[in-house]
C-alpha positions in Angstrom: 0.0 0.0 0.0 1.1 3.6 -1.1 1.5 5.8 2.3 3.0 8.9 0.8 5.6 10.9 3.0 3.7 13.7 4.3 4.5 17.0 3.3 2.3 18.3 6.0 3.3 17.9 9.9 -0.2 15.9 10.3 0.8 15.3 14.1 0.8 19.0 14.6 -3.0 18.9 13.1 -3.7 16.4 15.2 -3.0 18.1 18.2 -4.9 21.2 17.2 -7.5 19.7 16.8 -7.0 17.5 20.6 -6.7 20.8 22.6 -10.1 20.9 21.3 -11.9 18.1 23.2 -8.8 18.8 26.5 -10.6 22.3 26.5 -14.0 20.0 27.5 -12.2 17.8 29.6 -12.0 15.3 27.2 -10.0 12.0 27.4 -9.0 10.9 24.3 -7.2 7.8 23.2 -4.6 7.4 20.7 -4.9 4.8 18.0 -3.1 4.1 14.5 -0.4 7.5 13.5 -1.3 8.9 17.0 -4.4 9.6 15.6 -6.4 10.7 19.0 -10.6 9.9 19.3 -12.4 11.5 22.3 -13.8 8.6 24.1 -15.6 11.1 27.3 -15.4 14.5 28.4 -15.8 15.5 32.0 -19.9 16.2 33.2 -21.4 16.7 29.7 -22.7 13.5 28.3 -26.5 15.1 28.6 -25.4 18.2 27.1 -23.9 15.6 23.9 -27.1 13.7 23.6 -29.0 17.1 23.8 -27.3 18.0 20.3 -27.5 14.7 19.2 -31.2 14.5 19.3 -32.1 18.1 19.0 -29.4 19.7 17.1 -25.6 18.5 16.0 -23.0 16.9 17.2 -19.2 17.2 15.7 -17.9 13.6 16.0 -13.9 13.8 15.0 -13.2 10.5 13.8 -9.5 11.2 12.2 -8.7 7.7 14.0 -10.3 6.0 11.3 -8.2 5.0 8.7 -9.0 6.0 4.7 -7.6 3.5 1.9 -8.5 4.2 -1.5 -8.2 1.4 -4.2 -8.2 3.1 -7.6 -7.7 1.4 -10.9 -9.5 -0.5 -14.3 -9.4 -3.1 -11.5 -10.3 -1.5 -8.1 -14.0 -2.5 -8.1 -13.7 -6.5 -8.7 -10.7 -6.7 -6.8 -12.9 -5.1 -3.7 -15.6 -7.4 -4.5 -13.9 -10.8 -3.9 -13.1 -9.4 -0.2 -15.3 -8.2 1.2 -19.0 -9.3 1.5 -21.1 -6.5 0.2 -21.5 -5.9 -3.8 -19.1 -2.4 -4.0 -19.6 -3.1 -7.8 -23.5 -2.0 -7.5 -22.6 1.2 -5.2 -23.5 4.4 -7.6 -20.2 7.1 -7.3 -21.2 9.2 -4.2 -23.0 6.1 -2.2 -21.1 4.9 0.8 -22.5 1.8 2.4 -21.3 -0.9 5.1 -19.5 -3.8 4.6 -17.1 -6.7 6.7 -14.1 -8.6 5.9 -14.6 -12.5 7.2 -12.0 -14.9 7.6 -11.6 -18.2 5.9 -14.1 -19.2 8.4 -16.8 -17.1 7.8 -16.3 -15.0 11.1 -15.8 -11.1 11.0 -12.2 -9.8 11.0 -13.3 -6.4 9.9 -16.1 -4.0 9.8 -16.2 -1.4 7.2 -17.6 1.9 5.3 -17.0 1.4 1.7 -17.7 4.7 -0.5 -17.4 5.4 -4.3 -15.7 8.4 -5.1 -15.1 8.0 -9.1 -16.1 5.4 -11.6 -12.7 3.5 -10.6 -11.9 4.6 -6.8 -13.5 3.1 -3.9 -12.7 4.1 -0.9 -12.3 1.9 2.3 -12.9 3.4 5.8 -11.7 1.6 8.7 -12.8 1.5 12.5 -10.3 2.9 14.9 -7.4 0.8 15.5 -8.0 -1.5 12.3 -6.8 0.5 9.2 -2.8 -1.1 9.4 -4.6 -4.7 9.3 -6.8 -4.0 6.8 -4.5 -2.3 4.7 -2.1 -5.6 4.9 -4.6 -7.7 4.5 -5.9 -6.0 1.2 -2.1 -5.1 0.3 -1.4 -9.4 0.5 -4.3 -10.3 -1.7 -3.0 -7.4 -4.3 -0.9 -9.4 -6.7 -1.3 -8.6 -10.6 -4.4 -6.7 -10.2 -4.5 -3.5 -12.0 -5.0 -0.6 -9.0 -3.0 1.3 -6.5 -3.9 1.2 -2.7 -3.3 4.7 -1.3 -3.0 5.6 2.8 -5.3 9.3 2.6 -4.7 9.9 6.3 -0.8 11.3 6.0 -1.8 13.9 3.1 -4.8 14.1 1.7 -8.2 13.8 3.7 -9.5 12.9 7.4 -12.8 11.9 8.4 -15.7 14.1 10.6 -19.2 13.5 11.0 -21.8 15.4 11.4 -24.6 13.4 13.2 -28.7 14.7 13.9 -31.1 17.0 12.8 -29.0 20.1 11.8 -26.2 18.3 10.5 -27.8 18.7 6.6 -28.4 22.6 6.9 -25.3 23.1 8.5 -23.4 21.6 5.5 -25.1 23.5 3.2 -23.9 26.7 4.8 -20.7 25.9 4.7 -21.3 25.3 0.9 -22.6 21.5 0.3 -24.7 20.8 -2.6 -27.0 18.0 -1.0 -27.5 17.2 -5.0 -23.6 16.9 -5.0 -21.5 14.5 -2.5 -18.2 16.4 -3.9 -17.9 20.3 -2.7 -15.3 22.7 -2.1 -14.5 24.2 1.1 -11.5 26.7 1.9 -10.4 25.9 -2.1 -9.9 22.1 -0.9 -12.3 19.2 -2.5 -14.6 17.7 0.3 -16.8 14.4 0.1 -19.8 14.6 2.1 -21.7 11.0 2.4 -25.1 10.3 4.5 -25.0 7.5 6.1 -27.7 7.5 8.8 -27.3 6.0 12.7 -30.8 4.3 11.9 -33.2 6.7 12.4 -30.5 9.8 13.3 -29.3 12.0 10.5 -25.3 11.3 9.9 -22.7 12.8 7.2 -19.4 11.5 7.1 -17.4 14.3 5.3 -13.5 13.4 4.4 -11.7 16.3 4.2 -8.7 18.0 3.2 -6.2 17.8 5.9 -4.7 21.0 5.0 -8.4 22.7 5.7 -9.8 20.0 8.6 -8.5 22.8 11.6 -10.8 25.7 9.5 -13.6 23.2 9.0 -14.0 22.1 12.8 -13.6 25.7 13.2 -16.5 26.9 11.4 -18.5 23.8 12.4 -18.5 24.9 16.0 -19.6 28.4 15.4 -22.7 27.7 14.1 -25.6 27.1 17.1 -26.6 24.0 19.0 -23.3 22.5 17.7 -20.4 21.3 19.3 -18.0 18.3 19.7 -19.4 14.9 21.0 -17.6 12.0 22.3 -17.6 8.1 21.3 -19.6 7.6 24.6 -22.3 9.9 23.5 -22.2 8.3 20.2 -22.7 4.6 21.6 -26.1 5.9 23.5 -27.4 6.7 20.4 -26.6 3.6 18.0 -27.5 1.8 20.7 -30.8 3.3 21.4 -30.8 3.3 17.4 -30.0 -0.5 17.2 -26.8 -0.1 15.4 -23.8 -2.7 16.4 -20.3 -1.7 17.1 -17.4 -3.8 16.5 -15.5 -5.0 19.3 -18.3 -4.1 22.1 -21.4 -5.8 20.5 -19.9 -8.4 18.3 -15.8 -9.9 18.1 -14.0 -11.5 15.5 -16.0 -15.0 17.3 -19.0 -14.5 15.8 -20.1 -14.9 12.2 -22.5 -11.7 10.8 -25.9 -13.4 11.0 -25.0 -13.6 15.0 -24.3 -10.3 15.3 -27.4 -9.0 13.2 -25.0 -7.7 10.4 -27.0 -9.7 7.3 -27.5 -6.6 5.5 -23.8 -6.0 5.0 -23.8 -8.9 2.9 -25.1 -9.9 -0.7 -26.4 -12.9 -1.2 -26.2 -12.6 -5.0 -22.9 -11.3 -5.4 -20.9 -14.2 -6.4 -17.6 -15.4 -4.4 -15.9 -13.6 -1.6 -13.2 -14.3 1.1 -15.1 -16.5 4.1 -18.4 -17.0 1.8 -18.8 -20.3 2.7 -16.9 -21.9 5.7 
């Protein structure tokens, strides 16, 4: 996998952007890169779920991992891992996906988005992205694409999660015709992807804007920054499983109510049939 030498100091970003959540008390843990995600901040957690249900909430999620496969043969290569059909996602439709093992049990939950006719676009959970990115890196052998690391140089992940989160995006200058926009001169990709029944957009970035972005986020009202606490009370109360808390790499996805990240149709993929 391609993970370019960053011209930017990413780290310094990073911390910006922590001083952030230390300002609310936050605790944040450090995952892959010393990426940081704010797991709780001190004596606000009804103030979070306040925004969450009744306005927005700024969920940085720069831990996550972004691995774009681009090539004449990104798509089929994709398809053969993973268990969802990336081949029938439209370009600017983002859906979820896993990665099983020879056994049929999960290895890896996933967000898999189309950005152009031959780029798809891989999001990983916290603390899973240098697995993943071997793991797809090992099965690359004469297949026609490049795997690309976006974190270093290119794009991070936020999300902007309940009912304000569209018309705030459109202020800042989203088309909601149009996943692709520009902010600050830099290309963004904005994707919904609701937490069941809660409004979510998962916007990737520029990392050269990302401090500007957060920073215009949180100046619009009944915003601010919410924490991964916060954030599992309401995919909970939503239904929605997480990795690693509601389901391990023990149980196979019909145990852990994840059928709808797989096609049945689809043809062949790693752990299809164990």
């Amino acid at each position: 996998m391609e993970i370019a030498h960053p011209r930017l100091n990413f780290m310094e970003i990073y911390k910006k952007i922590d001083v952030l959540h230390l300002k609310l008390g936050g605790n944040i843990q450090e995952f892959e890169a010393g990426a940081g995600l704010p797991t709780n901040y001190s004596d606000r957690l009804s103030e979070e779920i306040n925004l969450l249900l009744n306005g927005c909430g700024l969920f940085d999620l720069k831990a996550c991992w972004l691995i774009a496969l681009r090539g004449p043969d990104a798509g089929t290569f994709l398809q053969g891992m993973v268990t969802s059909d990336v081949l029938q996602l439209e370009v600017g439709q983002i859906h979820s996906s896993l990665i099983c093992g020879n056994k049929g049990k999960i290895q890896h939950h996933l967000l898999i988005l189309r950005s152009h006719s031959n780029e798809w676009i891989v999001i990983c959970d916290p603390g899973e992205g240098r697995a993943v990115g071997t793991l797809l890196d090992n099965f690359h052998v004469r297949e026609d694409l490049k795997l690309r690391l976006l974190n270093n140089e290119e794009m991070l992940r936020m999300d902007l999660i309940g009912p304000f989160a569209e018309n705030i995006l459109e202020k800042m200058g989203h088309d909601p015709d149009n996943f692709q926009w520009v902010f600050e001169g830099t290309k963004v990709l904005s994707y919904r992807h609701d937490l069941g029944r809660s409004p979510r957009f998962i916007n990737l970035v520029n990392i050269g804007a990302i401090q500007k972005f957060v920073e215009k986020v949180l100046k619009f009202q009944n915003v601010d920054l919410i924490s991964l606490e916060a954030f599992d009370l309401i995919r909970i109360a939503e239904g929605v499983p997480r990795a690693g808390v509601d389901y391990s790499t023990e149980n196979f996805p019909q145990e852990a109510a994840l059928g709808n990240h797989i096609s049945y149709n689809k043809g062949c993929y790693i752990g299809q049939e164990p």
